[in-house]
C-alpha positions in Angstrom: -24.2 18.6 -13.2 -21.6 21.6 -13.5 -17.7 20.5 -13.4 -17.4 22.8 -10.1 -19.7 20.1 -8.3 -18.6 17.1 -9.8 -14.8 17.5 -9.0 -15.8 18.5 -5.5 -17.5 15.1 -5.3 -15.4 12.9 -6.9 -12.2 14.4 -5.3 -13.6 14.6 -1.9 -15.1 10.9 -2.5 -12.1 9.7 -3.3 -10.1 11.6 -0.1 -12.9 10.0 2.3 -11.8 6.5 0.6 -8.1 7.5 1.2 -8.5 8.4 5.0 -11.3 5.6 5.6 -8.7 3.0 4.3 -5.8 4.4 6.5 -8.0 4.8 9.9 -9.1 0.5 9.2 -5.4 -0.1 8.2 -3.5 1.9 11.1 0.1 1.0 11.8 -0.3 -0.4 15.9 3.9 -1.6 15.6 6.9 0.0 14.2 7.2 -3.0 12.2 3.5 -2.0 10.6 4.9 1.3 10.7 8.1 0.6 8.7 7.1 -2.4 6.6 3.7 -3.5 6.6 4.3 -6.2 8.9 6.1 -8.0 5.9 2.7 -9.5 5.2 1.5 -7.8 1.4 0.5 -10.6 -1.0 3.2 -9.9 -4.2 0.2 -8.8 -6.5 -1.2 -6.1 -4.1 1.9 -5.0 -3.4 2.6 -4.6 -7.2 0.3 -2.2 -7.7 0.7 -0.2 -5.1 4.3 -0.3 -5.9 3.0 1.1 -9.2 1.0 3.8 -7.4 3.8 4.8 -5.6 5.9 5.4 -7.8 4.1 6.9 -11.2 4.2 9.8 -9.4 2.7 13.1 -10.5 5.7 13.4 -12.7 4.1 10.4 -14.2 0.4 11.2 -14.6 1.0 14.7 -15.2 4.0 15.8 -16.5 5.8 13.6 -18.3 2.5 13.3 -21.5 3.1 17.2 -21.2 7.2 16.8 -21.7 5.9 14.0 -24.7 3.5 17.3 -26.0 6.3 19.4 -26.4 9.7 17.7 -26.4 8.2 14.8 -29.1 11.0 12.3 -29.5 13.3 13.8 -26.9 10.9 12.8 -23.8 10.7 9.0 -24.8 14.2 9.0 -22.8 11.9 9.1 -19.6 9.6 6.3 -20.7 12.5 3.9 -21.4 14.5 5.7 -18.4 12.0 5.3 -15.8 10.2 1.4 -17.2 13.8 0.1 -17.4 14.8 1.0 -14.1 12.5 -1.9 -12.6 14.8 -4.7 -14.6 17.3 -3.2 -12.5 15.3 -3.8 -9.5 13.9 -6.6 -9.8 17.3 -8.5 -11.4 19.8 -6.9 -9.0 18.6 -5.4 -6.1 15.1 -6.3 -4.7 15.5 -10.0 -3.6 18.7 -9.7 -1.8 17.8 -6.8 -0.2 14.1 -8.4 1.1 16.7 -11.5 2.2 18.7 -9.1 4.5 15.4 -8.9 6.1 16.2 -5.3 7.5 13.4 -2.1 7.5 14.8 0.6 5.5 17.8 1.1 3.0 20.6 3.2 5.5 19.6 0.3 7.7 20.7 -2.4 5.1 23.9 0.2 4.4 25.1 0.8 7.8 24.9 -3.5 9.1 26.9 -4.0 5.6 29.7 -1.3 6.1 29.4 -2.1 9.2 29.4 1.7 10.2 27.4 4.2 12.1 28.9 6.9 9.4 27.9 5.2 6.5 24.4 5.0 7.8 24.3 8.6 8.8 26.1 9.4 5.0 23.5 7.2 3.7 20.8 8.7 5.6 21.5 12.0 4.2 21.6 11.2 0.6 17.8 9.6 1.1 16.9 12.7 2.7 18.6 14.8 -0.5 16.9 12.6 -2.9 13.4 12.6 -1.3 12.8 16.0 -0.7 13.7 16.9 -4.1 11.4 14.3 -5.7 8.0 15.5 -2.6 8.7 18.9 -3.5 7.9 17.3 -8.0 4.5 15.6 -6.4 3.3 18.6 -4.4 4.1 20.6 -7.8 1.3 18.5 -9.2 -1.1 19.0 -6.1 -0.6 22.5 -6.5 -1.2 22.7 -10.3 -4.6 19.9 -9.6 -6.0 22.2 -7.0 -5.6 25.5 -8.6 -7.9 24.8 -11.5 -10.1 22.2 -10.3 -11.1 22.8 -6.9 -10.3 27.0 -8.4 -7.6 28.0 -5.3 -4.4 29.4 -5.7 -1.6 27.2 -6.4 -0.5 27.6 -2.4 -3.6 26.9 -1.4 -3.7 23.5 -3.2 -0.5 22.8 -1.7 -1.7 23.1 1.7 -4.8 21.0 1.3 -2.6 18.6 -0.1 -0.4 18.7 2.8 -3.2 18.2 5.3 -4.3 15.1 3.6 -1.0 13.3 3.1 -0.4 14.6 6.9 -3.6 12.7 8.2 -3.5 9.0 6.4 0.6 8.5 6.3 0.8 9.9 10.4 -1.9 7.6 11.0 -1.6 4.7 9.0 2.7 4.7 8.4 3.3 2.0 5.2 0.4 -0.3 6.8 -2.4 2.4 6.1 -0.1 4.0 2.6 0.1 0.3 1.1 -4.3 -0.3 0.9 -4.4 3.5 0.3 -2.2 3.4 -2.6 -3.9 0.3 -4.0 -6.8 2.1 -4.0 -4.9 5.4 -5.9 -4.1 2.7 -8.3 -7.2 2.7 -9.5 -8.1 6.0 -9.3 -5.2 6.8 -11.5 -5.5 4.3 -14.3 -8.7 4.6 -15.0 -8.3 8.8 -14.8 -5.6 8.3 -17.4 -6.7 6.3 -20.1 -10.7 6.7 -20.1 -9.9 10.1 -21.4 -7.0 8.7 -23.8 -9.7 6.6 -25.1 -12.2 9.4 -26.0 -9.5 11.4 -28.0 -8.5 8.5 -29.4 -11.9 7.8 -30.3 -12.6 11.3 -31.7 -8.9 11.7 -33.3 -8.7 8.3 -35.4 -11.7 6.2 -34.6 -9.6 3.4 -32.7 -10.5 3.3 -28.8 -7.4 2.3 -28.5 -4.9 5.0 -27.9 -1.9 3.0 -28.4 -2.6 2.0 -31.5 -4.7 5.5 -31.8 -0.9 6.6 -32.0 0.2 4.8 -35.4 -3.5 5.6 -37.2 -4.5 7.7 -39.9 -7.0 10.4 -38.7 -10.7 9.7 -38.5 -10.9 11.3 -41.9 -8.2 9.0 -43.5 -6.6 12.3 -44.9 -2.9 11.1 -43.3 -1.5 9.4 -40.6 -2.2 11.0 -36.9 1.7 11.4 -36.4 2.5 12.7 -40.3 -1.0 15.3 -39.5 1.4 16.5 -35.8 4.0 17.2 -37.4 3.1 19.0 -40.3 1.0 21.4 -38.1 3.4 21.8 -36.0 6.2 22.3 -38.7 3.7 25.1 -40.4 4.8 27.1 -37.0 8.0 27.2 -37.3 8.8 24.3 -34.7 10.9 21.4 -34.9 9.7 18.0 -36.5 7.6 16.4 -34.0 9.0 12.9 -34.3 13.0 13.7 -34.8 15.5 13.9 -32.0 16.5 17.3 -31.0 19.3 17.0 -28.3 22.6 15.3 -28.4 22.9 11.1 -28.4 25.1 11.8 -25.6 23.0 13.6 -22.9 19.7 11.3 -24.1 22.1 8.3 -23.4 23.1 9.6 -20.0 19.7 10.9 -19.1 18.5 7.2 -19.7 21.0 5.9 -17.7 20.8 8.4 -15.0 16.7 7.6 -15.0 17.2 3.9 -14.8 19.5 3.5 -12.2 18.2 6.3 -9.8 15.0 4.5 -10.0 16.8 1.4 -8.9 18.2 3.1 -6.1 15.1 5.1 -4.7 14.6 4.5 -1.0 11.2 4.2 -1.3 10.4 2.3 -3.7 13.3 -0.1 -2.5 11.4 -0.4 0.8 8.3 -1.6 -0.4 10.0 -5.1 -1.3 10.5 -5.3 2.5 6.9 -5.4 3.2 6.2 -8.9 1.2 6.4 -11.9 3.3 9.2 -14.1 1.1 12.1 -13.2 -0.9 10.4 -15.0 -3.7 7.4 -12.6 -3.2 9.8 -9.3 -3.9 10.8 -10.5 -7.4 6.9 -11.1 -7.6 5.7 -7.9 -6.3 8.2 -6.1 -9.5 6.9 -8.1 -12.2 3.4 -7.1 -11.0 4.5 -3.3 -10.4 6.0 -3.6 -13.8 2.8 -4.7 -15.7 0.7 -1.9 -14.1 3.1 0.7 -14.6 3.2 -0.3 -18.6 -0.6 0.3 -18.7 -0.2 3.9 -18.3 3.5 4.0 -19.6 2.4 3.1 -22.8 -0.9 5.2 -22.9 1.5 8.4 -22.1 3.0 9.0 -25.7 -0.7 9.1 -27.1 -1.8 11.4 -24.3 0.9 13.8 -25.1 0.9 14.0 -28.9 -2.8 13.8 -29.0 -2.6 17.2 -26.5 -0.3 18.6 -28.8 -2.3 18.3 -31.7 -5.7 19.7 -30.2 -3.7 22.3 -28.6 -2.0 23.5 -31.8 -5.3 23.2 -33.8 -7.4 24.7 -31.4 -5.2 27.9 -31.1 -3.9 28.0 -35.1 -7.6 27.6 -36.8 -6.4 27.9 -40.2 -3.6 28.3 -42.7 -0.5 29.7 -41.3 -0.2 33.8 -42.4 -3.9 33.9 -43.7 -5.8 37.2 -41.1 -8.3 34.3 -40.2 -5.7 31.5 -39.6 -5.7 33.1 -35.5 -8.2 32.3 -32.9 -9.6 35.6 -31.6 -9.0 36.1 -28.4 -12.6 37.2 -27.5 -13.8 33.9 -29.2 -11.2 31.8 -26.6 -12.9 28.7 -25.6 -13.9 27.6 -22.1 -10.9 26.0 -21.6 -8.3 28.8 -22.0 -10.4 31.2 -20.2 -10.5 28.2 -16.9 -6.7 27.8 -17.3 -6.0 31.4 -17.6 -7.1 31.9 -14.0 -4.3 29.8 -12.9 -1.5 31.5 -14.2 -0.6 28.7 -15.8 -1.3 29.9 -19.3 -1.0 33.1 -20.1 -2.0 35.5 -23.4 0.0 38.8 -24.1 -1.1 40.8 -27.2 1.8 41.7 -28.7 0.6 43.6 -32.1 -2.8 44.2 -30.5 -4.8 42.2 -33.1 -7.1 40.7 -30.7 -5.9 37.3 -32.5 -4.1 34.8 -30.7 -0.6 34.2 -32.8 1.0 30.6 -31.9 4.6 29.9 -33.3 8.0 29.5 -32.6 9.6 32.9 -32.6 12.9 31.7 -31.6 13.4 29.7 -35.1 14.7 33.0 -37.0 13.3 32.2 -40.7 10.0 31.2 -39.6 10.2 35.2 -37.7 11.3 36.6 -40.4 8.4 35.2 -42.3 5.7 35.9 -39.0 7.4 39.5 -39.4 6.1 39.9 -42.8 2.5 38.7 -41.8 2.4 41.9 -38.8 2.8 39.3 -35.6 5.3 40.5 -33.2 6.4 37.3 -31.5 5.0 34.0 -29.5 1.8 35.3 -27.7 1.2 32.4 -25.4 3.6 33.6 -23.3 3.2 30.6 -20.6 2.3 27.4 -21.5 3.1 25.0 -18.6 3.9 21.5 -19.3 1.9 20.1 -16.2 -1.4 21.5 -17.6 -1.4 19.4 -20.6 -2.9 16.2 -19.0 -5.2 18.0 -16.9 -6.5 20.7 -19.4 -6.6 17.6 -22.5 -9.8 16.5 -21.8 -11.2 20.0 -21.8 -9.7 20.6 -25.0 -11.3 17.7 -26.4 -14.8 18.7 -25.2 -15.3 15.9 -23.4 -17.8 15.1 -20.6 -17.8 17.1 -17.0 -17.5 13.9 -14.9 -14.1 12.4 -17.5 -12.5 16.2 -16.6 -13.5 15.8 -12.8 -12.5 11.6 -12.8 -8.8 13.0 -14.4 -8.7 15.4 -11.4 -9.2 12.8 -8.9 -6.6 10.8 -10.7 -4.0 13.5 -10.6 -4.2 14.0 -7.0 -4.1 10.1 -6.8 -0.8 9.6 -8.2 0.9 13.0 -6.6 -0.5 12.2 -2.9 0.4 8.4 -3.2 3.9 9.0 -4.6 4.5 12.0 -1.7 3.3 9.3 1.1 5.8 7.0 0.3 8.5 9.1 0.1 7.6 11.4 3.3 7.6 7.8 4.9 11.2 6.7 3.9 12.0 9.9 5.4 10.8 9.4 8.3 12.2 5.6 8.8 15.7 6.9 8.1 15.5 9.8 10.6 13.0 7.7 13.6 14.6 4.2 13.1 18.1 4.9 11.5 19.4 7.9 13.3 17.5 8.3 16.1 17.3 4.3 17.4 20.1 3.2 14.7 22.7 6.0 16.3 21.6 8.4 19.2 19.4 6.5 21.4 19.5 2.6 20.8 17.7 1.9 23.8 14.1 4.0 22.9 11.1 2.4 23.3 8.7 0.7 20.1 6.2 3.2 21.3 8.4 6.5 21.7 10.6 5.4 18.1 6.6 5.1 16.7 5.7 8.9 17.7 9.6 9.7 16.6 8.5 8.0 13.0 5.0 10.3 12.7 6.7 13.0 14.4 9.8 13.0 11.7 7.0 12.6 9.0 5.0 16.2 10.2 8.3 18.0 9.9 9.2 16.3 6.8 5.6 17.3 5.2 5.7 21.0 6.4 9.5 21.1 4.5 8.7 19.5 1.6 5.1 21.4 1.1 7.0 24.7 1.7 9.3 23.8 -1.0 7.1 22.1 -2.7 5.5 25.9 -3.5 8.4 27.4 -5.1 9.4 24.8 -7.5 12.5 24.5 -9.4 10.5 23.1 -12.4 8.3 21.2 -14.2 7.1 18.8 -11.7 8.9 15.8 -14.4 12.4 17.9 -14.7 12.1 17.8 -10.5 11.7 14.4 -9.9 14.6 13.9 -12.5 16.9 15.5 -10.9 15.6 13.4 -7.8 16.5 10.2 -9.9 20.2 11.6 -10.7 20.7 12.2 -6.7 20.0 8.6 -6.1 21.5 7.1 -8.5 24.9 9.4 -8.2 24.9 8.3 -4.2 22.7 5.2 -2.9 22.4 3.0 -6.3 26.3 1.8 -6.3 26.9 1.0 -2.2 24.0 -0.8 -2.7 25.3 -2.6 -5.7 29.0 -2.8 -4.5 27.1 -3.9 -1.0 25.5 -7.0 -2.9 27.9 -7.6 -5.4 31.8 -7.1 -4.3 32.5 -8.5 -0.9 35.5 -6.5 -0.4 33.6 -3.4 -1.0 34.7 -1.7 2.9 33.4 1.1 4.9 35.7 3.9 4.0 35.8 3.1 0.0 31.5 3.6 0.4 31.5 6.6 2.5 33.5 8.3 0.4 31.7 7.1 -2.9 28.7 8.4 -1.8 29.8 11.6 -0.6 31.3 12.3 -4.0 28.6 11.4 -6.1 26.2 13.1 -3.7 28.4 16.5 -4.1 29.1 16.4 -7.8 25.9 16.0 -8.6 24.6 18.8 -6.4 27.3 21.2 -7.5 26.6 20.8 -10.8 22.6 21.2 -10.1 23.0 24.3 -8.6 25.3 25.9 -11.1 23.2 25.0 -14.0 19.7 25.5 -12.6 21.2 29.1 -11.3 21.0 28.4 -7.4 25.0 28.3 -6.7 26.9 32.2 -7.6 29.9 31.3 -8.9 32.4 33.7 -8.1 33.5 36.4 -10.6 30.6 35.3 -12.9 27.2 35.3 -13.5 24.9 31.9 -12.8 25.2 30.0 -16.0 21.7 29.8 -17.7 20.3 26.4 -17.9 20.7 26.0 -21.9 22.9 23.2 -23.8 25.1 26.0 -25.0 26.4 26.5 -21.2 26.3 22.8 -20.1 29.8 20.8 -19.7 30.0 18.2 -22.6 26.0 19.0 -23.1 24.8 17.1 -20.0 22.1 18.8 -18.8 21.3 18.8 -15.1 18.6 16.2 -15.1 21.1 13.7 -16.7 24.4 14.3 -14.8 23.7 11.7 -12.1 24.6 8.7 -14.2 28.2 10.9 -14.2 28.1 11.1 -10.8 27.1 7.4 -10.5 30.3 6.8 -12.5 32.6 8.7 -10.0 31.1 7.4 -7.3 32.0 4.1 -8.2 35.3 4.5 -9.1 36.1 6.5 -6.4 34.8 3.8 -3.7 36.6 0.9 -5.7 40.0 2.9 -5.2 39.8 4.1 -1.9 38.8 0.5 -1.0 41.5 -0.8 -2.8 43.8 1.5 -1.0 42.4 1.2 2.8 41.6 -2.2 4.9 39.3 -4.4 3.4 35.8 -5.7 5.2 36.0 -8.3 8.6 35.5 -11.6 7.1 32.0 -11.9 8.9 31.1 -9.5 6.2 32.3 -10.9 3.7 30.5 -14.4 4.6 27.9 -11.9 4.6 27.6 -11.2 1.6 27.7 -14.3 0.3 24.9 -15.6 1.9 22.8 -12.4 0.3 23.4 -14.1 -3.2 23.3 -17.6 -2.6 19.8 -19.4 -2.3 19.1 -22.1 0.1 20.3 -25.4 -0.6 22.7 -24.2 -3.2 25.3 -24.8 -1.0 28.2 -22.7 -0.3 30.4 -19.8 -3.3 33.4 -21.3 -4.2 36.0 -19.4 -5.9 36.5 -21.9 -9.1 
């Protein structure tokens, strides 16, 4: 069967699964709506904690960073798989015992305040359209070769489906649909990774594929990367590149935005027992590590087909270039996306692959009559997706890894299109302007909130800022410069008041954007021109994606001195508080 027919089937299968599972699961009560009903068993809601979060930044993009960022990218595999100690240690059980729906909710009863709920309301809203507009990135990318429409038009379709099973079926129907992604996605990921492992260096098992000598025991896979990737003039696969400064940040920033995610925080409401939430993250945890640990074979692997597959011989040798007429399926498929692109810069018919920015290894590509880098687009987000046609591998692995994609884009975008629509249905509209709405009219608010939120976010969603892994980073720096420390000063310092987090998260919000803007060339600064994105131009050489641990930072100092400065918190919050941390039965804090 050709690939045309088996993605149609396997993709559309797989979308019947995803509706069929939200019609049998739809949300009746805004408490189904919100939460699930708080009744998820801890394991299934681990793993559809897992689906929603390894987002298409995840399954797609982040193996392609790992292709061509080596060492550098391993920030977001310790960034991202960290973050969950985070939650499940400091965040997830106390929030689950406040009992309440969403995270403004849990902000606003704490500070006791209507403004920090709003404040707090905004900053989810910030945060999750940044990160929606990363997964429909990958939709767009999925569609465009697969189903062959343009990347707008896989954007829409992608839009309608989220539209139809998270409208219908609100966090009951996205929970069972999720689990189902789950599986979708796993299995898309690393049946491939076993193939290429297979073919690469004769262990089926990529991760230890990773640290094998090839299949013909001539050297080490790693050692064979970076020598061919050397030979081109690029930088050694396996060394770090940027400073120890802006990984450390970036890390940090990664770890304790995904701490502080709305919705992944929500889906520890939806278990029926504190208990269950610290559960539910050990479980997440385990099935996130299955792909997390897959991803650095996926990418290098990639790398090295890629690179060999282009560069067919010894560098500077007339044969060592692919003709271009002689281009195999796979180019010629991704071409039509505009997602890789040729230009024939000496007009050699040859494909030459190299870094021209390193000057000696130009010099050199000079002397051998090639005029510069001729793959003049090579998106990050293809690498995943094309890999397995690459590798030659079966129709119905290529199609299963297009079903996968789509699985980890749409369940991460329904999550996140559903903690917008909590915070604007049940926090502003029922928290603040109308108190007295009905379940039934906050219900249609809640789908309602989530149509607008979709037809935003899609809209954005088809002009990206990015790489769909660089979007959802800078996603992670907005949360964790603005909701990750009221919710940790919420939990942890009792005297934390109202004014000391409004204004914490206000500043860490705004720093964060400002420096976004400026450095990703959306903000005119007056008098100059927009700064380009490059470590030469960044302050201190923090790049965008890892400023939001230093906004993080000013946030909480800034909170912990107006605070200090201002009236501190009724004593009913402070008890409060207490009770959050203490179990049952362990009897009352004591100050000694």
């Amino acid at each position: 069967m050709d690939l045309k027919t088996l993605t149609y089937i396997t993709v559309g299968g797989s979308f019947l699964l995803y509706i069929g599972i939200a019609i049998w699961a739809r949300a009746r009560t805004t408490g189904e709506f919100y939460v699930a009903g708080k009744g998820v068993h801890p394991v299934a809601n681990g793993m559809a904690t897992a689906a929603d979060w390894m987002s298409a930044a995840s399954f797609i993009s982040m193996a392609g960073l790992i292709a061509f960022k080596g060492y550098d990218a391993s920030v977001y595999l310790m960034g991202w798989t960290g973050g969950y100690v985070l939650l499940a240690m400091l965040l997830a059980p106390y929030l689950r015992k406040f009992g309440k729906f969403t995270v403004p909710e849990f902000i606003g009863e704490r500070y006791y305040s209507q403004a920090a709920r709003i404040v707090a309301v905004i900053c989810l809203i910030v945060a999750s359209i940044t990160y929606v507009i990363g997964q429909m990135k990958g939709v767009g990318v999925a569609f465009s070769r697969f189903l062959e429409v343009d990347f707008t038009h896989g954007v829409l379709i992608g839009m309608a489906i989220v539209f139809f099973y998270a409208v219908l079926g609100g966090m009951k129907g996205i929970t069972y649909t999720q689990i189902a992604q789950y599986v979708v996605l796993i299995f898309a990921y690393t049946i491939p990774a076993i193939f290429i492992s297979l073919q690469l260096t004769g262990n089926p098992i990529p991760q230890l594929g990773l640290s094998s000598s090839m299949a013909d025991h001539s050297m080490y896979m790693m050692d064979k990367l970076n020598l061919v990737i050397t030979d081109l003039g690029f930088e050694k696969y396996t060394e770090m590149k940027g400073t120890s400064l802006n990984l450390v940040l970036l890390t940090l920033s990664l770890m304790i935005g995904t701490a502080g995610l709305p919705h992944v925080i929500i889906r520890f409401f939806t278990v029926p027992k504190v208990a269950d939430a610290r559960i539910s993250t050990f479980w997440a945890l385990v099935f996130i590590a299955i792909l997390y640990t897959t991803a650095p074979a996926v990418g290098s692997m990639a790398r090295l087909n890629l690179t060999t597959t282009i560069q067919t011989g010894e560098v500077g040798q007339p044969t060592a270039n692919l003709m271009y007429e002689q281009r195999p399926s796979w180019f010629k498929n991704w071409e039509k996306t505009g997602l890789l692109k040729f230009e024939d810069k000496n007009g050699d018919g040859r494909i030459q692959y190299y870094n021209d920015k390193n000057k000696d290894f130009a010099a050199k590509a000079a002397g051998w009559g090639w005029k510069g880098n001729e793959m003049t687009t090579i998106d990050n987000d293809i690498m995943v997706l094309a890999n397995p046609e690459i590798a030659s591998l079966p129709n119905w692995v290529i199609a299963l890894v297009a079903a996968g994609g789509l699985a980890a884009a749409l369940s991460t975008a329904a999550g996140l299109l559903l903690a917008i629509s909590s915070s604007i249905s049940h926090d502003l509209l029922k928290g603040v302007f109308k108190p007295d709405i009905s379940e039934k009219h906050e219900l249609l608010a809640g789908r309602f909130a989530m149509a607008g939120a979709i037809i935003i976010s899609g809209y954005l969603g088809m002009h990206p800022p990015g790489f769909a892994a660089q979007v959802v980073a800078l996603a992670f720096g907005l949360a964790a410069s603005s909701i990750f420390p009221a919710l940790m000063l919420g939990i942890f310092y009792k005297k934390m008041n109202n004014t000391g987090a409004v204004v914490g998260m206000l500043t860490g919000l705004s720093v964060t954007l400002v420096y976004i803007f400026i450095y990703k060339g959306w903000f005119f600064i007056p008098g100059s021109n927009n700064l380009p994105n490059d470590a030469a131009n960044w302050w201190m050489g923090i790049q965008p994606e890892s400023f939001g641990a230093v906004g993080a930072l000013l946030n909480f100092i800034v909170a912990f001195v107006v605070a200090k400065l201002t009236t501190p918190p009724p004593d009913h919050i402070q008890h409060l508080v207490e009770d959050i941390r203490v179990p049952k039965g362990a009897g009352a804090a004591t100050s000694h």
